[in-house]
PDB file of N, CA, C and O in Angstrom:
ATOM      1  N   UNK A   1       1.001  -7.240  18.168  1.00  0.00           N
ATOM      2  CA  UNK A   1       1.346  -6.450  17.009  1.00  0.00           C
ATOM      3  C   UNK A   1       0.457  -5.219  16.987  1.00  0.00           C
ATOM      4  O   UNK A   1      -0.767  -5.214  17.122  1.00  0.00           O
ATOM      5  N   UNK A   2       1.233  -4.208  16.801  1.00  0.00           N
ATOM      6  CA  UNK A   2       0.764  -2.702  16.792  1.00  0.00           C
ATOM      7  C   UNK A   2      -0.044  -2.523  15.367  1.00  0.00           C
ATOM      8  O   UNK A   2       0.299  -3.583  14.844  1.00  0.00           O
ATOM      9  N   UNK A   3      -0.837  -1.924  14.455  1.00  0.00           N
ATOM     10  CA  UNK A   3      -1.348  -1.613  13.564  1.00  0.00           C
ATOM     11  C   UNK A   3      -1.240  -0.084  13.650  1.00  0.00           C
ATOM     12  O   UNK A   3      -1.288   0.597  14.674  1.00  0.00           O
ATOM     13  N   UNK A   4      -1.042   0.444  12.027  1.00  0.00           N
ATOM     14  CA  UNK A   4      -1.481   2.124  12.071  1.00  0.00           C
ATOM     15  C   UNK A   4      -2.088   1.786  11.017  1.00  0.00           C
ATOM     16  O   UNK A   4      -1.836   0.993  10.109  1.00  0.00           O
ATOM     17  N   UNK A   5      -2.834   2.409  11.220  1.00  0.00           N
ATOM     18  CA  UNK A   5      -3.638   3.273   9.353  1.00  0.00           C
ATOM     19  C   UNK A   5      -3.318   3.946   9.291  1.00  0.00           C
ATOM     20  O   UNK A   5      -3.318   4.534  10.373  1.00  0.00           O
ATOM     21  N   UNK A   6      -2.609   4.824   8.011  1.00  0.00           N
ATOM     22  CA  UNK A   6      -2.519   5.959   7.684  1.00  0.00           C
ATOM     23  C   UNK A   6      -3.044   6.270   5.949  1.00  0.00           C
ATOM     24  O   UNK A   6      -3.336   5.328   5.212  1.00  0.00           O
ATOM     25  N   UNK A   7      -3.083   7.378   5.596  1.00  0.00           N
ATOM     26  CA  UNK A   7      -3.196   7.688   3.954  1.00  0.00           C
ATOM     27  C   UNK A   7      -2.533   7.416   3.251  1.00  0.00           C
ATOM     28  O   UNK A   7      -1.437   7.860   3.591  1.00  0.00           O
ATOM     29  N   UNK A   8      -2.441   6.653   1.933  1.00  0.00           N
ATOM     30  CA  UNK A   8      -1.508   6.421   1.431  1.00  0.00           C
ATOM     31  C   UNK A   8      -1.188   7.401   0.267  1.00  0.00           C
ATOM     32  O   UNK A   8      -1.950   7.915  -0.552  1.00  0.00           O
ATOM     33  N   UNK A   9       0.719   7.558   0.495  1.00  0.00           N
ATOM     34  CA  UNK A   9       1.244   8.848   0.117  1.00  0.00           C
ATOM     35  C   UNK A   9       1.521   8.557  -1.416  1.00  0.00           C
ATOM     36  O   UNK A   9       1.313   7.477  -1.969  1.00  0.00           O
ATOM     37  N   UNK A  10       2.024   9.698  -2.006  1.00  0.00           N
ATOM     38  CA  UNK A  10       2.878   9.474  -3.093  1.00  0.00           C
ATOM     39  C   UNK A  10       4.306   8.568  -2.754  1.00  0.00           C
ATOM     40  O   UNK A  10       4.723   7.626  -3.428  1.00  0.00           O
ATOM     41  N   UNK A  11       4.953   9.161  -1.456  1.00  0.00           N
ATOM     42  CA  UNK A  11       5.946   8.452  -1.072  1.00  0.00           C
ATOM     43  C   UNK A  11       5.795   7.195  -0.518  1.00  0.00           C
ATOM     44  O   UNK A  11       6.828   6.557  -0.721  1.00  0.00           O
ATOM     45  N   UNK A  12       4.983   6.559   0.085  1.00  0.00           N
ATOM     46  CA  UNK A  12       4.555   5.565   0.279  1.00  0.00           C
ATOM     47  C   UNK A  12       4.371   4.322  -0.851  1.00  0.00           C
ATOM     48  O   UNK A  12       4.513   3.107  -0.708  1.00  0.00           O
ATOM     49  N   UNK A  13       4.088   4.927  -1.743  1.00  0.00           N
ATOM     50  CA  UNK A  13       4.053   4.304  -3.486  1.00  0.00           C
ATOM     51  C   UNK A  13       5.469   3.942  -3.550  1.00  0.00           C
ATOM     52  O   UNK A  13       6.050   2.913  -3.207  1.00  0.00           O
ATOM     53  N   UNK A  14       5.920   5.126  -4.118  1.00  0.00           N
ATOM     54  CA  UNK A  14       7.016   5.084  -4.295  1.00  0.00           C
ATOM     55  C   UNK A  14       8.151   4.070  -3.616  1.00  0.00           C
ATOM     56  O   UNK A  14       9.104   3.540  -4.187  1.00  0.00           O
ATOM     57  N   UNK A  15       7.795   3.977  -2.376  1.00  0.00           N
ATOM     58  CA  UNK A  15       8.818   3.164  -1.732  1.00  0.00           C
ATOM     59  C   UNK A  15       7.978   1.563  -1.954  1.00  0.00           C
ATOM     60  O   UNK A  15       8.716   0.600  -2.163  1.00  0.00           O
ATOM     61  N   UNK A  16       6.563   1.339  -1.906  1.00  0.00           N
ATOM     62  CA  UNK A  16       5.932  -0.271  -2.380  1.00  0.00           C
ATOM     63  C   UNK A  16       7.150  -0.750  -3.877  1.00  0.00           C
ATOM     64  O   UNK A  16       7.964  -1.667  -3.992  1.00  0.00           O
ATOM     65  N   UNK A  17       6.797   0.223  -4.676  1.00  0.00           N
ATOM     66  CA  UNK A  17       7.574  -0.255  -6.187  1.00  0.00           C
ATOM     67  C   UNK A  17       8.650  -0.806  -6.001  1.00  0.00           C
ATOM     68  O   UNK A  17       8.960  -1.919  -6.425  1.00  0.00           O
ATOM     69  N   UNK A  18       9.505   0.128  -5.165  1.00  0.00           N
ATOM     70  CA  UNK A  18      10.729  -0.913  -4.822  1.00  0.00           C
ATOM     71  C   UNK A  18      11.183  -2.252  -4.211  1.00  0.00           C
ATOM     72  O   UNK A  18      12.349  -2.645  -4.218  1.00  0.00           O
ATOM     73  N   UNK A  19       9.965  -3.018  -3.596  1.00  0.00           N
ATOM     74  CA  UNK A  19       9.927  -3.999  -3.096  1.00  0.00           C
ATOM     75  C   UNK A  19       9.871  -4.873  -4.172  1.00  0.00           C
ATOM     76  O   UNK A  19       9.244  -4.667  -5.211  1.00  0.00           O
ATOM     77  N   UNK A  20      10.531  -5.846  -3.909  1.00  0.00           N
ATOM     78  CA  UNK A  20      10.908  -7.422  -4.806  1.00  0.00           C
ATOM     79  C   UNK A  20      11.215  -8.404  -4.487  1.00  0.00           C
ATOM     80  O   UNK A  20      12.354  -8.624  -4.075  1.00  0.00           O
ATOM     81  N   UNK A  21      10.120  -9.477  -4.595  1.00  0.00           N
ATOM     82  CA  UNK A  21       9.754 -10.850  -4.303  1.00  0.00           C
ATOM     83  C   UNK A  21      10.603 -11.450  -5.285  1.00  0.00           C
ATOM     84  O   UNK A  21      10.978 -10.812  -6.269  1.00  0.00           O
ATOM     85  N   UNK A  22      11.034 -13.022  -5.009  1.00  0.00           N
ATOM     86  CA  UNK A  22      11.413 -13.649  -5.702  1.00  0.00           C
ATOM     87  C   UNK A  22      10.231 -14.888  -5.813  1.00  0.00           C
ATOM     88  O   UNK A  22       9.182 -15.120  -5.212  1.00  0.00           O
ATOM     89  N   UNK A  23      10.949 -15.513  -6.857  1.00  0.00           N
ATOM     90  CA  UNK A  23      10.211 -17.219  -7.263  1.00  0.00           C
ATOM     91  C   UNK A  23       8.336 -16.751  -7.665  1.00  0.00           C
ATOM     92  O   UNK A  23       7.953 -15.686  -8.149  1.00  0.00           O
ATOM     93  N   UNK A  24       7.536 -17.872  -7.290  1.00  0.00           N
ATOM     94  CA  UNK A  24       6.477 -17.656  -7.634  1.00  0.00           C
ATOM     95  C   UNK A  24       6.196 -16.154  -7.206  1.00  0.00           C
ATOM     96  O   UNK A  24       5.506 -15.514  -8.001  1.00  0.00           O
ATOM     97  N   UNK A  25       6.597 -15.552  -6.155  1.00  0.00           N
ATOM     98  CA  UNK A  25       5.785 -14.106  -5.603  1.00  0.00           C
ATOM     99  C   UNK A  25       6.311 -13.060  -6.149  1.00  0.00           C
ATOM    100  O   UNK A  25       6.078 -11.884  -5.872  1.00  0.00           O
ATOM    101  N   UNK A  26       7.298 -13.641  -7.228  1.00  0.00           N
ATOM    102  CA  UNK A  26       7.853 -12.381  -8.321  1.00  0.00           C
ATOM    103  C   UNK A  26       5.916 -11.515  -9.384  1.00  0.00           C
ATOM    104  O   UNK A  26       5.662 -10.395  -9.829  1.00  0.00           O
ATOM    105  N   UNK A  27       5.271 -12.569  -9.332  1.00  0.00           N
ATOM    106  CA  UNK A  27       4.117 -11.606  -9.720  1.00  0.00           C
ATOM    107  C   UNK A  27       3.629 -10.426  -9.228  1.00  0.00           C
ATOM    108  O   UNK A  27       3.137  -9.560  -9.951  1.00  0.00           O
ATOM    109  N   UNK A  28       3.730 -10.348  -8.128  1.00  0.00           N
ATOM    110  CA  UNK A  28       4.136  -9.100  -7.122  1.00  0.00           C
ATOM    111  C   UNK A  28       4.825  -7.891  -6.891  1.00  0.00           C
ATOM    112  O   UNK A  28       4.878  -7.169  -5.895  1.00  0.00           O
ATOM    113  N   UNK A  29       5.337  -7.815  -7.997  1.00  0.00           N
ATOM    114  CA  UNK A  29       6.868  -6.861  -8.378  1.00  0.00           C
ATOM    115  C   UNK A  29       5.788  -6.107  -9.101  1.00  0.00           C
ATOM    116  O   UNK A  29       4.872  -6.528  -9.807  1.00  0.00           O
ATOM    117  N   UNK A  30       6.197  -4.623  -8.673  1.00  0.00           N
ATOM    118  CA  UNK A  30       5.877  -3.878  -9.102  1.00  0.00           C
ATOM    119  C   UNK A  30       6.930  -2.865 -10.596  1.00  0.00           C
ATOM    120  O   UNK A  30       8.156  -2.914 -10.691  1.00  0.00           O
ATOM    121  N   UNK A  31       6.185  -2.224 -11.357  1.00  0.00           N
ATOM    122  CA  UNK A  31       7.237  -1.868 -12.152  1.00  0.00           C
ATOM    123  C   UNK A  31       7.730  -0.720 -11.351  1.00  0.00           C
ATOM    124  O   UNK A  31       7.232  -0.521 -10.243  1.00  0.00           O
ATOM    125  N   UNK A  32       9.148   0.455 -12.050  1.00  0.00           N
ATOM    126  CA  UNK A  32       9.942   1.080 -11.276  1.00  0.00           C
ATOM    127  C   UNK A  32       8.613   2.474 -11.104  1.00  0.00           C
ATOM    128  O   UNK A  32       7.641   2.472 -11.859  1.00  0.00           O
ATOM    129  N   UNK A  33       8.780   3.462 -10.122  1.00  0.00           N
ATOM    130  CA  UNK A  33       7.783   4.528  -9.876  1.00  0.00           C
ATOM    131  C   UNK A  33       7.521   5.451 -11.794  1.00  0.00           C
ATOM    132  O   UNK A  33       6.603   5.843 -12.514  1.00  0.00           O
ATOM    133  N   UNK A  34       8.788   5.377 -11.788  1.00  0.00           N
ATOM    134  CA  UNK A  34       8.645   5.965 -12.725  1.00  0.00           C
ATOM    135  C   UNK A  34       8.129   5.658 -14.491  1.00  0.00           C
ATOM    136  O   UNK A  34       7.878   6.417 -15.426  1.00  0.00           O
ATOM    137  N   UNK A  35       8.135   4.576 -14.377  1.00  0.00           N
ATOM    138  CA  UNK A  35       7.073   3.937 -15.548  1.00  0.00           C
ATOM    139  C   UNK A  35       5.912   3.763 -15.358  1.00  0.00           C
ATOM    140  O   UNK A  35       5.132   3.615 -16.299  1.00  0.00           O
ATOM    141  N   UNK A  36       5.491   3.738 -13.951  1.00  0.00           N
ATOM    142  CA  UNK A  36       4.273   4.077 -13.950  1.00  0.00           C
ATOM    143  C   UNK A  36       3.695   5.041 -13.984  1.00  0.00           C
ATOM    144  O   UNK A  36       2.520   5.030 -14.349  1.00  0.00           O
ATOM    145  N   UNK A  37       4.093   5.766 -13.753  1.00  0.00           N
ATOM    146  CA  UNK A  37       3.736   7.508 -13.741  1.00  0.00           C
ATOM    147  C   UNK A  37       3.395   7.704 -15.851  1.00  0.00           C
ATOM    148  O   UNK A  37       2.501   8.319 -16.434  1.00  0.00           O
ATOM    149  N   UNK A  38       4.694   6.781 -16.471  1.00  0.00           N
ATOM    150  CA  UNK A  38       4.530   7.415 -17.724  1.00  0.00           C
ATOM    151  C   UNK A  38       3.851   6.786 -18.416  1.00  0.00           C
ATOM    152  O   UNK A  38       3.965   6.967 -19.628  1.00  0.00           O
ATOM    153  N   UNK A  39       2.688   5.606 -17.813  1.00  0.00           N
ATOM    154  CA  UNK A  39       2.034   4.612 -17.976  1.00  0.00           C
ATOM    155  C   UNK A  39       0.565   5.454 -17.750  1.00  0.00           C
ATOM    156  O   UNK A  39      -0.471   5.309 -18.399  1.00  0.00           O
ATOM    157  N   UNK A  40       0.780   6.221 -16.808  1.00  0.00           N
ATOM    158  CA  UNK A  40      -0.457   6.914 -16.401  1.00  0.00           C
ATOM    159  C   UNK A  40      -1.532   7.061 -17.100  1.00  0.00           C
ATOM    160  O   UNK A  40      -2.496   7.667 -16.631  1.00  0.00           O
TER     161      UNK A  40
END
């Protein structure tokens, strides 16, 4: 398995939020980009 590091972006965010676990690893869910921003 290859590894990169890179910086993490605004877009990079953006695309984590959209990820969604089910069952117990639903704690994991992030809210949508944009409530967090107005959460800020």
């Amino acid at each position: 398995m290859n590894l990169k590091l890179e910086i993490l972006t605004e877009n990079h965010v953006k695309q984590i939020c959209c990820w969604k676990y089910e069952g117990v690893y639903s704690v994991y869910n992030f809210l949508d980009w944009d409530t967090l921003v107005k959460l800020r």
